[in-house]
C-alpha positions as CSV (number, residue, x, y, z in Angstrom):
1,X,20.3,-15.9,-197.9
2,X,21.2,-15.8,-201.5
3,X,19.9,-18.8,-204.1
4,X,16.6,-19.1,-202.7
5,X,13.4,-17.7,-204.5
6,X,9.6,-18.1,-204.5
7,X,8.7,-18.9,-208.1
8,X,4.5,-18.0,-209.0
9,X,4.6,-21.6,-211.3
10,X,2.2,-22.7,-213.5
11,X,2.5,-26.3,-213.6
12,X,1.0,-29.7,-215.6
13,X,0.1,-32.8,-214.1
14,X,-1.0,-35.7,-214.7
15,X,-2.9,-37.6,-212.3
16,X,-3.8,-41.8,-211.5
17,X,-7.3,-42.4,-212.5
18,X,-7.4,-43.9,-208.8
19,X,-7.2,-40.1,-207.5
20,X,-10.7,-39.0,-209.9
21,X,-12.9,-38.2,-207.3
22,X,-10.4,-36.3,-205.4
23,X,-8.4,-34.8,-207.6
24,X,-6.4,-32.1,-205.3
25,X,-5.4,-35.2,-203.0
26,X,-3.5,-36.7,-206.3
27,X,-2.4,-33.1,-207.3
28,X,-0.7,-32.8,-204.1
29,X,0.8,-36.1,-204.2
30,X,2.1,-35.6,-207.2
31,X,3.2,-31.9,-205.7
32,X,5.0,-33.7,-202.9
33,X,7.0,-36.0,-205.3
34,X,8.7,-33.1,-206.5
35,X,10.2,-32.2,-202.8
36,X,13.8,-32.3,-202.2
37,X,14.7,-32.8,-205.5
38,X,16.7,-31.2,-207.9
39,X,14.4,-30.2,-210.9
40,X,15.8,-29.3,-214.8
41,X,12.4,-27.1,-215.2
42,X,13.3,-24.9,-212.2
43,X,17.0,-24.9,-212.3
44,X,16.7,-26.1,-208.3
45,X,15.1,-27.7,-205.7
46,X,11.9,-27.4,-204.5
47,X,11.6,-27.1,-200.9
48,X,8.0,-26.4,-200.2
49,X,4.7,-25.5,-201.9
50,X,1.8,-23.7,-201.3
51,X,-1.8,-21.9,-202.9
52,X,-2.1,-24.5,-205.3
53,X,-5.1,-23.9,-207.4
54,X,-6.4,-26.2,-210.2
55,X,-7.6,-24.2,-213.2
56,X,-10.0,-26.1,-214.8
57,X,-12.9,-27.8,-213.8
58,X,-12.5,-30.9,-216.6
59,X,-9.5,-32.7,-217.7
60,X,-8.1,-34.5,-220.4
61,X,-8.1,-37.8,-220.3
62,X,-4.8,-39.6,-222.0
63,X,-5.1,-42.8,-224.5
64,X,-3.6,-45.5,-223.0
65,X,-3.5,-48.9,-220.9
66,X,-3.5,-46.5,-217.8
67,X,-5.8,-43.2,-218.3
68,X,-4.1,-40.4,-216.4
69,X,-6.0,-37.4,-216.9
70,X,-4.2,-34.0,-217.6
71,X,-4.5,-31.1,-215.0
72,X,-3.7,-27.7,-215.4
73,X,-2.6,-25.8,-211.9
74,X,-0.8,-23.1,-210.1
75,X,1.5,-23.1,-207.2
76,X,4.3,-20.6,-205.1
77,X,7.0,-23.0,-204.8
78,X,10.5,-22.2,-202.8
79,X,13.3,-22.8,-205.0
80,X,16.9,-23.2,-203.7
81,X,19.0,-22.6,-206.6
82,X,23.0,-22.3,-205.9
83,X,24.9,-20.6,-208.7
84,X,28.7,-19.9,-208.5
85,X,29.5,-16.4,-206.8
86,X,26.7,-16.2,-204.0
87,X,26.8,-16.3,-200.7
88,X,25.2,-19.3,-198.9
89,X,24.7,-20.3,-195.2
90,X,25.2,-23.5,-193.3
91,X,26.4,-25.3,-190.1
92,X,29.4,-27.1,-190.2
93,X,29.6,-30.8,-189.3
94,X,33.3,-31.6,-189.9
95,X,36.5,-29.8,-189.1
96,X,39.6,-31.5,-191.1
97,X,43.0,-30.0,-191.7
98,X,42.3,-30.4,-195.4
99,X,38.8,-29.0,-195.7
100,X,35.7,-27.9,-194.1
101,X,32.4,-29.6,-194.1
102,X,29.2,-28.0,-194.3
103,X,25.2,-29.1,-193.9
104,X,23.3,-26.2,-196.1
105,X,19.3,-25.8,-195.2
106,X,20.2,-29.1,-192.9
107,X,20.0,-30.8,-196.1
108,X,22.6,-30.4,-198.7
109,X,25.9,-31.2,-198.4
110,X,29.0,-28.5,-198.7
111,X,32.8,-29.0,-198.8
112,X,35.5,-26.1,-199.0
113,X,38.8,-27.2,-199.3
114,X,42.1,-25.9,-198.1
115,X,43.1,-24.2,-201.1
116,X,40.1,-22.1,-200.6
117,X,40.3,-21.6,-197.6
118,X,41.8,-18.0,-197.2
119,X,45.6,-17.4,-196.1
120,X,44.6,-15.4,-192.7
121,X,42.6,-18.4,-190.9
122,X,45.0,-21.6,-189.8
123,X,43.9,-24.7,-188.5
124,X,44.5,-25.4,-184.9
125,X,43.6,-28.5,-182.5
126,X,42.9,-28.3,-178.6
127,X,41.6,-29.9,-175.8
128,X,38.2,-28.2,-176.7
129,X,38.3,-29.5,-180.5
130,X,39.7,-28.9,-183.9
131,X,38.9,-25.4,-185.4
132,X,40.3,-22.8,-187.6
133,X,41.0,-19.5,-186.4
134,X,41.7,-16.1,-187.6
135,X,45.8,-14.8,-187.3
136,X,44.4,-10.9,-187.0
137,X,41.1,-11.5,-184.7
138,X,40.8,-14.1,-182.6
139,X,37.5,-13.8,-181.7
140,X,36.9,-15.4,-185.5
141,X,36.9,-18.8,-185.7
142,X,35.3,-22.0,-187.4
143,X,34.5,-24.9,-185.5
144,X,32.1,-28.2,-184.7
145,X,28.8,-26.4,-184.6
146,X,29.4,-23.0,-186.4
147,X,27.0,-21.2,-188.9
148,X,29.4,-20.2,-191.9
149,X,29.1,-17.6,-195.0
150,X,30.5,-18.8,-197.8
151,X,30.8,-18.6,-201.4
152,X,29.3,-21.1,-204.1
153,X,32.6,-22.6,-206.2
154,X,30.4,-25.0,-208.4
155,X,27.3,-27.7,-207.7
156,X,27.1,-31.0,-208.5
157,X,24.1,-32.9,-209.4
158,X,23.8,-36.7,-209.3
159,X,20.4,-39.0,-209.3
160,X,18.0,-35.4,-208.2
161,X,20.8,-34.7,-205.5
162,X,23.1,-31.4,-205.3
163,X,26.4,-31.6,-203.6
164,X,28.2,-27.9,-203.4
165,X,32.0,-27.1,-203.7
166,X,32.6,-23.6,-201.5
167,X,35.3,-21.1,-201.1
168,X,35.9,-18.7,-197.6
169,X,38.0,-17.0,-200.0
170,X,36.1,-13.5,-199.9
171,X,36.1,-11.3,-197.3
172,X,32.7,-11.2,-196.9
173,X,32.8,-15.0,-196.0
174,X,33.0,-16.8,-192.6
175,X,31.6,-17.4,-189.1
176,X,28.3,-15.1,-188.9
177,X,28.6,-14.3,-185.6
178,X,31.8,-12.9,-186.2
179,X,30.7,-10.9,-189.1
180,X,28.1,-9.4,-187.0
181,X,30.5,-7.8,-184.9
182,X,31.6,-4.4,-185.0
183,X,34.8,-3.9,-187.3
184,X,37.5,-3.2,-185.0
185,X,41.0,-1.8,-185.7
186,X,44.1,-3.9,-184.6
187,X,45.4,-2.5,-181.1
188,X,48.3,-0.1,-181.3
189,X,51.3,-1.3,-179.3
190,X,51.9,0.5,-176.2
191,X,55.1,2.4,-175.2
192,X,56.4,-0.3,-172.5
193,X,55.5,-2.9,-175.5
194,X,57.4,-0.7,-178.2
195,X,60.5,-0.4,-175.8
196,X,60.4,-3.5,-175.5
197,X,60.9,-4.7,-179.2
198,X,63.0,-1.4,-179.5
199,X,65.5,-2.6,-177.2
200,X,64.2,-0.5,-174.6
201,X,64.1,3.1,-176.5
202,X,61.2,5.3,-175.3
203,X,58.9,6.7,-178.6
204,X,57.5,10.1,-177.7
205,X,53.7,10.2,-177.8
206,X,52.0,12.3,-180.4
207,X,50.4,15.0,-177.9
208,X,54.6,14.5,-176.2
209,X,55.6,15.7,-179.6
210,X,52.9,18.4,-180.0
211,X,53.9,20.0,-177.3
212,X,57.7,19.5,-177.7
213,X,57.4,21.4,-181.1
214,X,55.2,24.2,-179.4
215,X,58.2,24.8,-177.0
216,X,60.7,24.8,-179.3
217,X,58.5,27.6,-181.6
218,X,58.3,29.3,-178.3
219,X,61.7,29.4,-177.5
220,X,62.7,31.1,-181.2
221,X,60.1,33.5,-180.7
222,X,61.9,34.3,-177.2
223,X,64.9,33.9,-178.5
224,X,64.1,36.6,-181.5
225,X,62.5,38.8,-179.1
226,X,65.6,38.9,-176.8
227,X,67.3,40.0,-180.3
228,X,64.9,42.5,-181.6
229,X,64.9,44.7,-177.8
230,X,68.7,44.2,-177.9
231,X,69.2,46.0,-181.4
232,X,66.5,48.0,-180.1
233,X,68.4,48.8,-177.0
234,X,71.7,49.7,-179.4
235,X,70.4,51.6,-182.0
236,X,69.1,53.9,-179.0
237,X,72.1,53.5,-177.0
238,X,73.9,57.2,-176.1
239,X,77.1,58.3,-175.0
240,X,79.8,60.5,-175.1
241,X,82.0,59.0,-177.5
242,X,82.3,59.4,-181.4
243,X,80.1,57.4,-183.6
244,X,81.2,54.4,-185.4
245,X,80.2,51.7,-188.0
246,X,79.6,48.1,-187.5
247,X,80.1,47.1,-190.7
248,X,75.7,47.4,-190.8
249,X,75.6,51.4,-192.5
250,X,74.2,51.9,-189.3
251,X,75.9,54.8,-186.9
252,X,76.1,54.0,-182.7
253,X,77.7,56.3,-180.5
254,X,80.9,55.1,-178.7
255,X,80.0,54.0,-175.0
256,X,82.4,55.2,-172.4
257,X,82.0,54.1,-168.5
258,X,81.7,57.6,-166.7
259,X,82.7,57.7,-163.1
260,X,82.1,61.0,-161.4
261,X,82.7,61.7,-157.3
262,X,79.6,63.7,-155.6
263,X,81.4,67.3,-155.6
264,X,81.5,66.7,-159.4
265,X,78.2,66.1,-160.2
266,X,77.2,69.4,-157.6
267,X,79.6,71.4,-159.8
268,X,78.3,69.7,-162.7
269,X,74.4,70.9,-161.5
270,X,74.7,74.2,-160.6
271,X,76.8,75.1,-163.8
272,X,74.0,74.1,-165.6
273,X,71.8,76.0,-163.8
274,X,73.8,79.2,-164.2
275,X,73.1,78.9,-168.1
276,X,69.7,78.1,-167.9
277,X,69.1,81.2,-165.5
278,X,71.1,83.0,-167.9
């Protein structure tokens, strides 16, 4: 989760005469004081410490009615510093038509308003509880009990406390199990639904449509090879007529329906066997 960090600190203390003879108690006393608070130094809160180590083996001791002696130290301390643009986790603990309520870390507080609260998520109530759920996936919503993404707006400090202002404005924002899920896309309205809304007019499907075209291109080539064996079949064409024109520059012969009886066509044969014998 964005805005926290482990920070390698080296840090000054000063520490109660009282804690002398065991000076790493008081350091860590003094360590603990600085828990759960917001700090100027660090820009944050620190939310734990560890591998302190104290530098020096003497210390200064300060002038005063009450000698504190100075100690010099390091520590890894765990930061949690919001700033406005990241993206911050938390479990929501109040569901309002006006805003959302959020517990960050279990510890700070978090409020996102309606305004930014984005357009596609409306609030809803049911027997099972007020929550606010997505218009184009219903399996996101935001309710009692949800772990939420969402944006830093601004922080607030008051008396070492933070309170945050957040926004579900981005798209990257919202419930995390939902944005875990794989990314579907919306589902495509069937033909009965379609005819439906159509007033009951059927949609060809796309393979219906594929295959309508692959006819039709079928049919032309058909259809132009019908043409092609018929011009074919004319320019070809023989008979005992005189040629013509048809307009093309093209000559045909003139076809003329010969009927002939079977003493004909004997005659007919052996006359043209006399000249070839000939």
């Amino acid at each position: 989760m964005e805005g926290l960090a482990v920070v390698h600190a080296q840090i000054g203390v000063f520490v109660h005469p009282s804690r002398a003879a065991n000076v790493k108690q008081g350091v860590h006393e003094i360590l603990n004081s600085l828990l759960l608070k917001y700090n100027e130094e660090f820009d944050g809160v620190v939310l734990a410490y560890l591998k302190s180590k104290i530098l020096d083996k003497s210390a200064r001791i300060l002038a005063g009615l009450t000698p504190y002696f100075h100690v010099n130290l390091t520590a890894k301390l765990l930061i949690f510093s919001p700033s406005p643009g990241m993206l911050i986790e938390g479990k929501v603990n109040k569901v309002e038509k006006d805003y959302i309520g959020v517990v960050v870390l279990g510890l700070f507080n978090a409020a996102i308003g309606v305004s930014d609260i984005r357009e596609d998520l409306y609030y809803n109530e049911n027997p099972n509880g007020r929550e606010w759920v997505s218009e184009s996936d219903e399996r996101h919503s935001v309710k009692l009990g949800s772990i939420i993404r969402f944006s830093v707006k601004s922080m607030q400090e008051t008396e070492h406390i933070i309170d945050l202002c957040g926004s579900l404005a981005d798209s990257r924002t919202g419930c995390v199990n939902w944005l875990q899920l794989p990314c579907i896309t919306p589902r495509k309205k069937s033909i009965k639904d379609r005819s439906a809304n159509d007033g009951g007019k059927k949609h060809k499907t796309p393979n219906k449509v594929k295959e309508d075209h692959s006819l039709l291109v079928s049919a032309e080539l058909h259809d132009a090879g019908k043409v092609q064996d018929a011009t074919q079949k004319e320019d070809v064409r023989i008979s005992n007529g005189t040629p013509h024109s048809d307009g093309t520059g093209r000559k045909h012969k003139k076809e003329t329906d010969e009927i002939h009886t079977p003493d004909e066509l004997y005659h007919k044969k052996k006359k043209k066997k006399e000249f070839v014998d000939a």
